[in-house]
Biopython code that builds the backbone (N, CA, C, O; Angstrom):
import numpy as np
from Bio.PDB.StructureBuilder import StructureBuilder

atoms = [
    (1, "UNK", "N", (-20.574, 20.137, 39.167)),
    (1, "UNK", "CA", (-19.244, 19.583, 39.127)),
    (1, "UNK", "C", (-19.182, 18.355, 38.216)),
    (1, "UNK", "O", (-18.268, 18.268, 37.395)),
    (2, "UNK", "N", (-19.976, 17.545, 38.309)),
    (2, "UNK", "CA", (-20.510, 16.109, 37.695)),
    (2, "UNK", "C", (-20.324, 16.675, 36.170)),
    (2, "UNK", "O", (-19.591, 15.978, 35.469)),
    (3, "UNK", "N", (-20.867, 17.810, 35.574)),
    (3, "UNK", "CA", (-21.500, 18.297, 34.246)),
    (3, "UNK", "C", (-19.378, 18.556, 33.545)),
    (3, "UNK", "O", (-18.880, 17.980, 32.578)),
    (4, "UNK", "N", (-18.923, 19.215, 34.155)),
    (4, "UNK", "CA", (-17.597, 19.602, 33.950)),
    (4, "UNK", "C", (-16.773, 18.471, 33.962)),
    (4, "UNK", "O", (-16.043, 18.401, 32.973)),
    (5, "UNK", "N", (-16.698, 17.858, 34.510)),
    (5, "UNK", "CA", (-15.869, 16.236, 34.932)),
    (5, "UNK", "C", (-16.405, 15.601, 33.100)),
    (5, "UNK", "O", (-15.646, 15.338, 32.168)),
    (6, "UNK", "N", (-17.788, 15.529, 33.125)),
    (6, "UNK", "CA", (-17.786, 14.606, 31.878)),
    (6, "UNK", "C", (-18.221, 15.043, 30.305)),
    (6, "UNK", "O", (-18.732, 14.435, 29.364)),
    (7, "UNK", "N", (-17.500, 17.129, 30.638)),
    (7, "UNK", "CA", (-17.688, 17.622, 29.256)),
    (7, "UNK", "C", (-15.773, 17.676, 28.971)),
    (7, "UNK", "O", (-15.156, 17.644, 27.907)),
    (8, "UNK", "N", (-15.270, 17.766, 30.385)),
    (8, "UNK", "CA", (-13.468, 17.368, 30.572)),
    (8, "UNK", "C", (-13.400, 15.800, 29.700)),
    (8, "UNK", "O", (-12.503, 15.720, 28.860)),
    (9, "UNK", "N", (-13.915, 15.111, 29.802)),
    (9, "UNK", "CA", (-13.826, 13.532, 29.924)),
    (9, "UNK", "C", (-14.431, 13.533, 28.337)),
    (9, "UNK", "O", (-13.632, 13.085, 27.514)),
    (10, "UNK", "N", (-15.435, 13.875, 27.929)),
    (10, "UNK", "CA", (-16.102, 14.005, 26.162)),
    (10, "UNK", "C", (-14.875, 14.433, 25.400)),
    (10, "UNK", "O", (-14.432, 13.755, 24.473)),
    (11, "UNK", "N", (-14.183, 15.866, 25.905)),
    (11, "UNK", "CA", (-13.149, 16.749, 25.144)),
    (11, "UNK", "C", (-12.002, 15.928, 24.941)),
    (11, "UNK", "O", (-11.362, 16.179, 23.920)),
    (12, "UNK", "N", (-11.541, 14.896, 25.757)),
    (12, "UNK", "CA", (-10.245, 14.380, 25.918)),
    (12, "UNK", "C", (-10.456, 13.279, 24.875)),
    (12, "UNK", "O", (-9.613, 13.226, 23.979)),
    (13, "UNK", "N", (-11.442, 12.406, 24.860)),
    (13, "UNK", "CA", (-11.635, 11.288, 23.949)),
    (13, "UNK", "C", (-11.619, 11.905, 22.588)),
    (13, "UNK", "O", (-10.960, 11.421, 21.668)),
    (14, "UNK", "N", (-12.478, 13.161, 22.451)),
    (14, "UNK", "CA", (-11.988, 13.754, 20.753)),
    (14, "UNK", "C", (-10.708, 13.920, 21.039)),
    (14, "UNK", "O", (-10.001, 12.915, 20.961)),
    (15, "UNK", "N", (-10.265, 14.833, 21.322)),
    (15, "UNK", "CA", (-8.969, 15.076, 21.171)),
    (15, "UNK", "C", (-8.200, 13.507, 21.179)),
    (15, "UNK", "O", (-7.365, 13.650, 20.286)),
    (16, "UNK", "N", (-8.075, 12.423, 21.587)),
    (16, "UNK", "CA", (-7.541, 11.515, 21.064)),
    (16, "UNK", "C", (-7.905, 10.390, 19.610)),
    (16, "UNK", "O", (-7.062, 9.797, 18.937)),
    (17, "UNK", "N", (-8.991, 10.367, 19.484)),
    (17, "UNK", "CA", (-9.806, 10.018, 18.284)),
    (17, "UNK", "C", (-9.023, 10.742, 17.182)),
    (17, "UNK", "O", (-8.134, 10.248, 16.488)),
    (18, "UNK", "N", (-9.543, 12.116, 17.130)),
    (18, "UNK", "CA", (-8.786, 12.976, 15.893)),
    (18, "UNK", "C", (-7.678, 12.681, 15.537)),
    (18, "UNK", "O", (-7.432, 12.437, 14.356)),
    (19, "UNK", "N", (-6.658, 12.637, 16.613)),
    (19, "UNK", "CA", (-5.402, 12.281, 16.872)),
    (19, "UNK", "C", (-5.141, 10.831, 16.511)),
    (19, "UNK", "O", (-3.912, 10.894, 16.494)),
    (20, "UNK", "N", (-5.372, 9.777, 16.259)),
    (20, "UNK", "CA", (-4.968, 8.663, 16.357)),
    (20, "UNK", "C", (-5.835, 8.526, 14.826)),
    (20, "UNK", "O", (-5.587, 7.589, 14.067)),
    (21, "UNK", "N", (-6.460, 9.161, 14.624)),
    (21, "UNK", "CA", (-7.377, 9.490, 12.950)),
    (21, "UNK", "C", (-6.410, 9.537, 11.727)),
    (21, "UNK", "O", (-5.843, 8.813, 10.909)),
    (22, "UNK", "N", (-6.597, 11.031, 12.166)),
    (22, "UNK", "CA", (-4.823, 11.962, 11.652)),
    (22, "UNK", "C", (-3.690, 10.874, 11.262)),
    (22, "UNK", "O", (-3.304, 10.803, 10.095)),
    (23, "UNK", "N", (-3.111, 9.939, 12.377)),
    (23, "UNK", "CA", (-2.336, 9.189, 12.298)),
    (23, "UNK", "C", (-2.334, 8.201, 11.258)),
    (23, "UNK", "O", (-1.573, 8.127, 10.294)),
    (24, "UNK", "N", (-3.477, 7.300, 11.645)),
    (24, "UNK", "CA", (-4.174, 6.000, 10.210)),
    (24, "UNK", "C", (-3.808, 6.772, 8.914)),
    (24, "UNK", "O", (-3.160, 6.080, 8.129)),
    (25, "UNK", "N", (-4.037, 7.898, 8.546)),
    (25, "UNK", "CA", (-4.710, 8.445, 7.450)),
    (25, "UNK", "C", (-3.231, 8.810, 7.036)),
    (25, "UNK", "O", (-2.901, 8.193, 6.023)),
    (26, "UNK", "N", (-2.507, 9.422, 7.405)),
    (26, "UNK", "CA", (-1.531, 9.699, 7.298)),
    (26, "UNK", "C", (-0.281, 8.077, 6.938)),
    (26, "UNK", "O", (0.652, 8.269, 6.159)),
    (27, "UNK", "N", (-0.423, 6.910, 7.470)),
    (27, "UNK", "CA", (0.416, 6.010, 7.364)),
    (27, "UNK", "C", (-0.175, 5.697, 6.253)),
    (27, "UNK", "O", (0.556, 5.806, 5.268)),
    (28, "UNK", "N", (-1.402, 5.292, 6.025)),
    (28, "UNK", "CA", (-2.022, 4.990, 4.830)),
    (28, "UNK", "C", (-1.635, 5.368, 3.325)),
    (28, "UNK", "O", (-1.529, 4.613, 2.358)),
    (29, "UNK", "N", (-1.468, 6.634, 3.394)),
    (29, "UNK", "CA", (-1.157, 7.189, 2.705)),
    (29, "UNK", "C", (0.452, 7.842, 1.755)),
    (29, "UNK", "O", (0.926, 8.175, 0.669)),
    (30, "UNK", "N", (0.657, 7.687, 3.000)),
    (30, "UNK", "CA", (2.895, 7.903, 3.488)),
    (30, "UNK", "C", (3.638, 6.972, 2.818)),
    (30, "UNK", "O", (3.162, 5.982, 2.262)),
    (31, "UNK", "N", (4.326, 7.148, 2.841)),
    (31, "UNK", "CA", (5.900, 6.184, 2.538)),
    (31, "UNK", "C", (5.543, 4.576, 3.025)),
    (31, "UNK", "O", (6.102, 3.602, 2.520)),
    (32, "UNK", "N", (4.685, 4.504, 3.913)),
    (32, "UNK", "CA", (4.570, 2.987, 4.348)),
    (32, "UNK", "C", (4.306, 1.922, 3.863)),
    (32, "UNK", "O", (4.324, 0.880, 4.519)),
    (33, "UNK", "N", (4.020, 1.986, 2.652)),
    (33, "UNK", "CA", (3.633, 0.766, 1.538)),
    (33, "UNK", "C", (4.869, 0.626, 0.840)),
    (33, "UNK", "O", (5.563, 1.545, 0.405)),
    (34, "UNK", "N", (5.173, -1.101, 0.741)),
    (34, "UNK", "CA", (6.230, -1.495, -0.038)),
    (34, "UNK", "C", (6.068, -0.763, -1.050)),
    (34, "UNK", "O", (5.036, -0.204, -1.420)),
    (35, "UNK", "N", (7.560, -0.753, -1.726)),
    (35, "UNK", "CA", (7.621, -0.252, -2.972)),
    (35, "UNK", "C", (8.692, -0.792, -4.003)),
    (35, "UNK", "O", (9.876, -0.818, -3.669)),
    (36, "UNK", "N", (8.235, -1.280, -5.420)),
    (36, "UNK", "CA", (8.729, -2.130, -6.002)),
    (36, "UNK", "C", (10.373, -1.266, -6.172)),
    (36, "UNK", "O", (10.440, -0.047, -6.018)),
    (37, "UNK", "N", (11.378, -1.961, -6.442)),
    (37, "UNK", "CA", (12.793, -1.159, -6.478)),
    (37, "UNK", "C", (12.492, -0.494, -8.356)),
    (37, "UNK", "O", (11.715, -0.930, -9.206)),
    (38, "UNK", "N", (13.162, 0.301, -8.405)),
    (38, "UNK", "CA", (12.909, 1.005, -9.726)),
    (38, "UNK", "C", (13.428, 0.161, -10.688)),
    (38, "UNK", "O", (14.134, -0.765, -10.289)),
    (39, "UNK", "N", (13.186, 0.312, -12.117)),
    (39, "UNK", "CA", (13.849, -0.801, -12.877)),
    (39, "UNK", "C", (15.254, -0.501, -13.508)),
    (39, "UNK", "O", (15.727, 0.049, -14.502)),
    (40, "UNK", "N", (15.799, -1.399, -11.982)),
    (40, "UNK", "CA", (17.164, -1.563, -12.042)),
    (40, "UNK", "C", (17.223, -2.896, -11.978)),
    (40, "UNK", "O", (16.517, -3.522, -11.187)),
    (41, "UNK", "N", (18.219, -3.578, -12.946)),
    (41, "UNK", "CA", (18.783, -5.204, -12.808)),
    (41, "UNK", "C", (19.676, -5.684, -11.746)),
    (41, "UNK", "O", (19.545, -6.563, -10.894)),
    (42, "UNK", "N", (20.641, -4.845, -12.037)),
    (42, "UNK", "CA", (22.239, -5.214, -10.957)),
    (42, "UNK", "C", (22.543, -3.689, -10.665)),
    (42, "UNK", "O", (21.842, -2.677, -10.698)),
    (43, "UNK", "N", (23.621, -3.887, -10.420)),
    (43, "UNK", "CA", (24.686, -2.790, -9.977)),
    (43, "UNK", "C", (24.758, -2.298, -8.765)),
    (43, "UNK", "O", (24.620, -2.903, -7.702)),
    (44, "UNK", "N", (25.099, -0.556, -9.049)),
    (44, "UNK", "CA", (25.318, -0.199, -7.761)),
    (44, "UNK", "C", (24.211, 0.418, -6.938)),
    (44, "UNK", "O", (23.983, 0.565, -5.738)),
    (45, "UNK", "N", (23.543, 0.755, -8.221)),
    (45, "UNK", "CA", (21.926, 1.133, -7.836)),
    (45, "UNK", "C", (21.044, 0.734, -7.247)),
    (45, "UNK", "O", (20.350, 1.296, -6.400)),
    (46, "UNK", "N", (20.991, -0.592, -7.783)),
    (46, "UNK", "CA", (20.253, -1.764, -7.084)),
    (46, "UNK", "C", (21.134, -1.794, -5.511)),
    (46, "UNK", "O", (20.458, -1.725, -4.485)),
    (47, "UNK", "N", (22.170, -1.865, -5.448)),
    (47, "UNK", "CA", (22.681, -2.230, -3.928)),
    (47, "UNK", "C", (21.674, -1.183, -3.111)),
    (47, "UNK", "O", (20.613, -1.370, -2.516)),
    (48, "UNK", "N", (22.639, 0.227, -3.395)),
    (48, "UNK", "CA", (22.067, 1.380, -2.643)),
    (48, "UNK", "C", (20.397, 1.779, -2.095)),
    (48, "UNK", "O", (20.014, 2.472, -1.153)),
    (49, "UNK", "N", (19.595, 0.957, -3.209)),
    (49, "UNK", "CA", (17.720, 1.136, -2.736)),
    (49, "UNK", "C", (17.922, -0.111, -2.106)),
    (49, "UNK", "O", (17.639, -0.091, -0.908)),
    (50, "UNK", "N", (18.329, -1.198, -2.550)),
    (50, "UNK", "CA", (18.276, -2.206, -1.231)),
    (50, "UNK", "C", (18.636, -2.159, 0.104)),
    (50, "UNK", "O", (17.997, -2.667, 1.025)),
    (51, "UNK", "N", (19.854, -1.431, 0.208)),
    (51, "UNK", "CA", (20.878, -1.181, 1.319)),
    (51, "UNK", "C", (19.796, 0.177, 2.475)),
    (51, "UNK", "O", (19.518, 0.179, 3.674)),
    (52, "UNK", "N", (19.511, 1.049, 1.447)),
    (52, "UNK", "CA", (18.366, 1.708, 2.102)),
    (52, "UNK", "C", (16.754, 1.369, 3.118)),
    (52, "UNK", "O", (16.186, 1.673, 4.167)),
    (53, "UNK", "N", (16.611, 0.470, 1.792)),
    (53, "UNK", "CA", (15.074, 0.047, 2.240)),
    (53, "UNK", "C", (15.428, -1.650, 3.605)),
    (53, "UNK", "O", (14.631, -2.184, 4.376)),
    (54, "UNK", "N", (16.708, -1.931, 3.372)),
    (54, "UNK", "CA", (16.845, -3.007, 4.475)),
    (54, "UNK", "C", (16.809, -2.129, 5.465)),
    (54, "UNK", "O", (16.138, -2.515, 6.423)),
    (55, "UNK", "N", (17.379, -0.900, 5.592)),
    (55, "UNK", "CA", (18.481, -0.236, 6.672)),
    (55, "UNK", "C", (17.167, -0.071, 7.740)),
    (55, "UNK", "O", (17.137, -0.472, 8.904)),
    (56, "UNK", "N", (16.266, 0.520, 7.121)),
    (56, "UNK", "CA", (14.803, 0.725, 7.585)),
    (56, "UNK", "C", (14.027, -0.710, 8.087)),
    (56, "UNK", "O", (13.242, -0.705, 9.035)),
    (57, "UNK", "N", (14.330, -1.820, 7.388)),
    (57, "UNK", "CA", (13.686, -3.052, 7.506)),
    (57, "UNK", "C", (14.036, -3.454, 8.743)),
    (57, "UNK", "O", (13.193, -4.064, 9.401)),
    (58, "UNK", "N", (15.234, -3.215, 9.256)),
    (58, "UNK", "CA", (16.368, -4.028, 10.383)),
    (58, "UNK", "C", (16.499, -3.123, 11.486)),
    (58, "UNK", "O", (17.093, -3.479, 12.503)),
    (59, "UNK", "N", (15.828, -1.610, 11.333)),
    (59, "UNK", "CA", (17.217, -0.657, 12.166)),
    (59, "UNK", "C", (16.267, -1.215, 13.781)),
    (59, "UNK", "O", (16.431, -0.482, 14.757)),
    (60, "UNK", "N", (15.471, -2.290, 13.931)),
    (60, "UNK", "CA", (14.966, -2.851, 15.446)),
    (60, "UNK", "C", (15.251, -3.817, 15.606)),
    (60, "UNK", "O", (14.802, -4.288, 16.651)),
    (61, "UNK", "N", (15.998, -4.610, 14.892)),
    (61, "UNK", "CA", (16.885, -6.275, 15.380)),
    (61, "UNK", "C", (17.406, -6.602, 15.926)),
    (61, "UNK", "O", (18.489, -6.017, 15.936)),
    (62, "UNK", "N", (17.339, -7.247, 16.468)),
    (62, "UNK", "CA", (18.406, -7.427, 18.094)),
    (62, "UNK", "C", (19.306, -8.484, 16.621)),
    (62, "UNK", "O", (19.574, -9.355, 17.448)),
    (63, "UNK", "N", (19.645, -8.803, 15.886)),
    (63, "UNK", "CA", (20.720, -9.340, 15.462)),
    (63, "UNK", "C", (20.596, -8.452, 13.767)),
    (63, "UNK", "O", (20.187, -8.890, 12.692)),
    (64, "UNK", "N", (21.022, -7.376, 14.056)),
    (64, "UNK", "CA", (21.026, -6.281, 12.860)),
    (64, "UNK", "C", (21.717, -6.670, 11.717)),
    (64, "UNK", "O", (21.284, -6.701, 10.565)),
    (65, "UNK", "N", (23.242, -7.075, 12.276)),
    (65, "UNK", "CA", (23.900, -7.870, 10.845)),
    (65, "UNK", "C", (23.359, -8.394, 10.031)),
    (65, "UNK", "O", (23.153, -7.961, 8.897)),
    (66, "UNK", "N", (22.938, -9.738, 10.617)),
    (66, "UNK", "CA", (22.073, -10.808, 9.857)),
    (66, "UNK", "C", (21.117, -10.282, 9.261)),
    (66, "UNK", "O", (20.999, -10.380, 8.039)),
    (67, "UNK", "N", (20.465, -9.784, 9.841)),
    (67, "UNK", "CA", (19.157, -8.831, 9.316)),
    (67, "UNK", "C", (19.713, -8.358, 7.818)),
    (67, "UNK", "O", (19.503, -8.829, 6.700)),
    (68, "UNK", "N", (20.358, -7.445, 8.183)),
    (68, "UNK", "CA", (20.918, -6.497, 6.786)),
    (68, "UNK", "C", (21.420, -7.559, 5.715)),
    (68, "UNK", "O", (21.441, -7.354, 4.502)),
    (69, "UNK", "N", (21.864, -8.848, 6.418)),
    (69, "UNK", "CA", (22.669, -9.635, 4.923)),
    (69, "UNK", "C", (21.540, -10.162, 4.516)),
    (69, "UNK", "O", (21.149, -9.590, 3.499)),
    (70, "UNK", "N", (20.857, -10.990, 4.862)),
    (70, "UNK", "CA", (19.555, -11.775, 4.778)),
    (70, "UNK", "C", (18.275, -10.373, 3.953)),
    (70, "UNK", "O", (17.502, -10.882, 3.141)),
    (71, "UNK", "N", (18.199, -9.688, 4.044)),
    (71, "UNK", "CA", (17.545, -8.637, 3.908)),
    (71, "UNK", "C", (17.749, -8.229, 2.516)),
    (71, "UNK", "O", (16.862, -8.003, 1.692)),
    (72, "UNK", "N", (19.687, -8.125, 2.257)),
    (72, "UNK", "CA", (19.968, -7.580, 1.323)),
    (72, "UNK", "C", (19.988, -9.083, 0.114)),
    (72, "UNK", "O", (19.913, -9.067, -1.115)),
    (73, "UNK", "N", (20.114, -10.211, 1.023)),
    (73, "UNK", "CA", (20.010, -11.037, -0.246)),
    (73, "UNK", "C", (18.581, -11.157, -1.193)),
    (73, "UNK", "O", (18.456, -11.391, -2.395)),
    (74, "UNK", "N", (17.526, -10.887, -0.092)),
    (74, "UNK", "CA", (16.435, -10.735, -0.882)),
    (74, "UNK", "C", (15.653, -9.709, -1.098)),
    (74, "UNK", "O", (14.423, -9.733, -1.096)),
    (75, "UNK", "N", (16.493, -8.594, -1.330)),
    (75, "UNK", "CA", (16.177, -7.447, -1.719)),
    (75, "UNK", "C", (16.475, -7.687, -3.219)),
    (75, "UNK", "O", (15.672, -7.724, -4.151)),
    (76, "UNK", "N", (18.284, -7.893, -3.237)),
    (76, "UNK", "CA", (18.719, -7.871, -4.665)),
    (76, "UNK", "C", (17.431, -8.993, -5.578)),
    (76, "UNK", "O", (16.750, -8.669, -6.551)),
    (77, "UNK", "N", (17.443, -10.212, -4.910)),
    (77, "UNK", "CA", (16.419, -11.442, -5.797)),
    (77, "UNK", "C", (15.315, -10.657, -6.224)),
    (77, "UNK", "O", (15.155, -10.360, -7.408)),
    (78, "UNK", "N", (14.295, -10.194, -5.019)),
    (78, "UNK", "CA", (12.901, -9.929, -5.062)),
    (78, "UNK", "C", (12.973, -8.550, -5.925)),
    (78, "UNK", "O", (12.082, -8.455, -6.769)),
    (79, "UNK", "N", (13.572, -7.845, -5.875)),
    (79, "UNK", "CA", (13.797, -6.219, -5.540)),
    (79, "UNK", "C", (12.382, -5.732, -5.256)),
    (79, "UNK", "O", (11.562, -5.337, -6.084)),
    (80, "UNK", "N", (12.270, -5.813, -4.182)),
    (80, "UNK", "CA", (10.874, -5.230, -3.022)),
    (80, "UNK", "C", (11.499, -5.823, -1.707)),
    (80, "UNK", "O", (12.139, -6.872, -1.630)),
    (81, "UNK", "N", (11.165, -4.879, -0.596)),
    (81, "UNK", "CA", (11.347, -5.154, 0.446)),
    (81, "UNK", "C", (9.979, -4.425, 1.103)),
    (81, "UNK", "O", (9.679, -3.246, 0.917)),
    (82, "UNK", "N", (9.296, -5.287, 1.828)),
    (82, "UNK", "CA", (7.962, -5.035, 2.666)),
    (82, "UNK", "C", (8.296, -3.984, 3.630)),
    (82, "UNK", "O", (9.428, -3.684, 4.010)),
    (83, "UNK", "N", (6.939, -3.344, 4.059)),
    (83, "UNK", "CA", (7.367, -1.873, 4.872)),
    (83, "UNK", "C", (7.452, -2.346, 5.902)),
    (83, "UNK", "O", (7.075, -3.505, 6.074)),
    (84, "UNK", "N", (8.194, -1.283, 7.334)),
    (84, "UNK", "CA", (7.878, -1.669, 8.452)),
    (84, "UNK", "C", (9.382, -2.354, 9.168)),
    (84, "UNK", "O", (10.457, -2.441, 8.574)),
    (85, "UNK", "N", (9.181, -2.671, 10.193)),
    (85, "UNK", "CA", (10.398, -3.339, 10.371)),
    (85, "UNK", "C", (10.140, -4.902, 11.008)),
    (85, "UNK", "O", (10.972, -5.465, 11.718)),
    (86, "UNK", "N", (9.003, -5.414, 10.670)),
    (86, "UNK", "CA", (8.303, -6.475, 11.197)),
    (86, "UNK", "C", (6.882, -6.875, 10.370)),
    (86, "UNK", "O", (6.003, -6.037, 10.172)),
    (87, "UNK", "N", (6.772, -8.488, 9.847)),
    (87, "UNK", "CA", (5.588, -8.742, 9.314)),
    (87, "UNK", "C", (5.453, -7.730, 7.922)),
    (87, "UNK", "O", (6.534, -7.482, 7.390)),
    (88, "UNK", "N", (4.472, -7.243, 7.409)),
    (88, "UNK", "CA", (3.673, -7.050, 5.791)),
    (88, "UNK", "C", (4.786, -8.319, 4.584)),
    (88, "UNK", "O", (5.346, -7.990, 3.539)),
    (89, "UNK", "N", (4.779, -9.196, 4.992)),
    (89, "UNK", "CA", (5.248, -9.864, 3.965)),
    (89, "UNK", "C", (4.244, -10.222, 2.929)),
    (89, "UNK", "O", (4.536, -10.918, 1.957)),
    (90, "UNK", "N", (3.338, -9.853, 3.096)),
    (90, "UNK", "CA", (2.073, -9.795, 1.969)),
    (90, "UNK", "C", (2.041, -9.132, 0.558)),
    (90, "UNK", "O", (1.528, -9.322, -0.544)),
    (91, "UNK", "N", (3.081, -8.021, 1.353)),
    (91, "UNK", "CA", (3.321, -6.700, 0.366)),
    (91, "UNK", "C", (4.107, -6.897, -0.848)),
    (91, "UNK", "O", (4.024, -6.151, -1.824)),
    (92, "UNK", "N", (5.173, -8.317, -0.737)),
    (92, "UNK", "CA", (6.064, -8.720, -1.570)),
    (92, "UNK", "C", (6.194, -10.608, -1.355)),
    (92, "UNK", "O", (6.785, -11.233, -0.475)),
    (93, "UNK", "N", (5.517, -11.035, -2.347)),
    (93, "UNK", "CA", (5.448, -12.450, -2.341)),
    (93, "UNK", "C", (6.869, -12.668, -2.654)),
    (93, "UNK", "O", (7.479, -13.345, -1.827)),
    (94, "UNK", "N", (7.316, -12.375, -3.348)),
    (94, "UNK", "CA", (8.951, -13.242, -3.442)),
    (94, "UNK", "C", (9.375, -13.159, -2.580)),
    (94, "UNK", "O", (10.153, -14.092, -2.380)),
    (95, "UNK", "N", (9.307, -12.311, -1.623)),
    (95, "UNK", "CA", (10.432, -12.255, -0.250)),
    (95, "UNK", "C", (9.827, -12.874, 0.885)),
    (95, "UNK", "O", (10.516, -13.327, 1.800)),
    (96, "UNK", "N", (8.001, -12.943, 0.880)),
    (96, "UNK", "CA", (7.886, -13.623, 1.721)),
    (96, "UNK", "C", (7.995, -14.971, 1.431)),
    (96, "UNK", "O", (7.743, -15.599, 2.459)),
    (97, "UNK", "N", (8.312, -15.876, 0.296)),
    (97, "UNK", "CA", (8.052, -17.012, -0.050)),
    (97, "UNK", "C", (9.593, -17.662, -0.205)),
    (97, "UNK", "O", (9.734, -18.830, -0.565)),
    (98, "UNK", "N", (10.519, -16.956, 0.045)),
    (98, "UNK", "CA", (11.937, -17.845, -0.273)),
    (98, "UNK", "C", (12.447, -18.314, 1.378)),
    (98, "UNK", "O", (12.365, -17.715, 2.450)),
    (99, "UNK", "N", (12.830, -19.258, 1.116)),
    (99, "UNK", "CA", (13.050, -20.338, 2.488)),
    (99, "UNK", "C", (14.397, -20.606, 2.431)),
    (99, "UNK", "O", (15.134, -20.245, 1.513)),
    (100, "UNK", "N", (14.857, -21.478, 3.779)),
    (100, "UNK", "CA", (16.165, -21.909, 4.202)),
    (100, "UNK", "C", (16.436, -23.261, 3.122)),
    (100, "UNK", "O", (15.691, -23.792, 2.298)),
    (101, "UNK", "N", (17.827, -23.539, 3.529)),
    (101, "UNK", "CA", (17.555, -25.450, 3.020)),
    (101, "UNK", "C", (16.780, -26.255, 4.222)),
    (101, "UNK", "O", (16.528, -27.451, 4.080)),
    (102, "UNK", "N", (16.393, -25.504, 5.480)),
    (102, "UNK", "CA", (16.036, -25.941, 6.563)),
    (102, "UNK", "C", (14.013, -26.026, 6.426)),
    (102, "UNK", "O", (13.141, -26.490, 7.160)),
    (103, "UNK", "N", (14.008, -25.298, 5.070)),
    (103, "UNK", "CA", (12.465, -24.625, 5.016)),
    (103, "UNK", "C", (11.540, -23.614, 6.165)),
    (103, "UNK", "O", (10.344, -23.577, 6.454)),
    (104, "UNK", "N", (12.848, -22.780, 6.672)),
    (104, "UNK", "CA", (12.261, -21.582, 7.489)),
    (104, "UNK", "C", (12.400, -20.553, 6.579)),
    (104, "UNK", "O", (13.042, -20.655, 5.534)),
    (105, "UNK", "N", (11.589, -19.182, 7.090)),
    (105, "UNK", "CA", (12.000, -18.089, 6.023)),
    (105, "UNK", "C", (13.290, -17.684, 6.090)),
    (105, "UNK", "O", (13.904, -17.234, 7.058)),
    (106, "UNK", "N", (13.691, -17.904, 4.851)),
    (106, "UNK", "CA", (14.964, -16.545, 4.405)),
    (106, "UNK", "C", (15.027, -15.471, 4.828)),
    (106, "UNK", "O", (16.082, -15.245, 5.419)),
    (107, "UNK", "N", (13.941, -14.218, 4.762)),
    (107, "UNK", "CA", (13.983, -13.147, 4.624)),
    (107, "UNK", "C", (13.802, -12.291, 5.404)),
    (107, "UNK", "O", (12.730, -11.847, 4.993)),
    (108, "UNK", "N", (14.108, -11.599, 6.412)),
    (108, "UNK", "CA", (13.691, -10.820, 7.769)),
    (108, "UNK", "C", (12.690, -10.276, 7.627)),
    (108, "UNK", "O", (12.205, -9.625, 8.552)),
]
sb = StructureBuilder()
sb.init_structure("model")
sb.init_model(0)
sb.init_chain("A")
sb.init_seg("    ")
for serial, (resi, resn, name, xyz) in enumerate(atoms, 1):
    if name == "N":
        sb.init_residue(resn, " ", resi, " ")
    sb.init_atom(name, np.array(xyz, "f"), 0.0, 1.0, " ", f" {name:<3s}", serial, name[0])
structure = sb.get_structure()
């Protein structure tokens, strides 16, 4: 009984390993890395990949508005917006580096 209990108990840990493997490898690789906005200056183009890549940046904010304006102001400046909807500000130094007149971050 002992032998079954901990070839049950071996099987379950692969099966989550693989699984959570699969996963890494897959984000790594995916859509999840910032991505510079295409070379667009202004317009409507520029709004629409900003308006996109905030929409994704914000859609977990308990104050979403703000999010999206703040988001979109330094989308248009930086044009990069970091992946995720929290933190990689690593991914895009201009957006993590622009501040309030208060010297908090700008940028969600």
């Amino acid at each position: 009984m002992k032998i079954i209990v901990s070839i049950l108990v071996l099987a379950s840990l692969l099966l989550v390993t693989s699984s959570l493997a699969s996963a890494t490898v897959s984000d790594a690789f995916g859509s999840g890395a910032a991505a510079p906005a295409p070379q667009i200056k202004d317009g409507p183009a520029l709004e629409t990949w900003c308006g996109q890549k905030c929409e994704g940046r914000c859609k977990e904010a308990g104050l979403k508005d703000r999010c999206l304006k703040y988001c979109g102001i330094c989308c248009k400046d930086c044009q990069c917006v970091p992946s995720g909807t929290y933190g990689n500000k690593h991914e895009c130094p201009c957006y993590r580096d622009k501040l309030t007149n208060k010297g908090t971050p700008k940028c969600p």
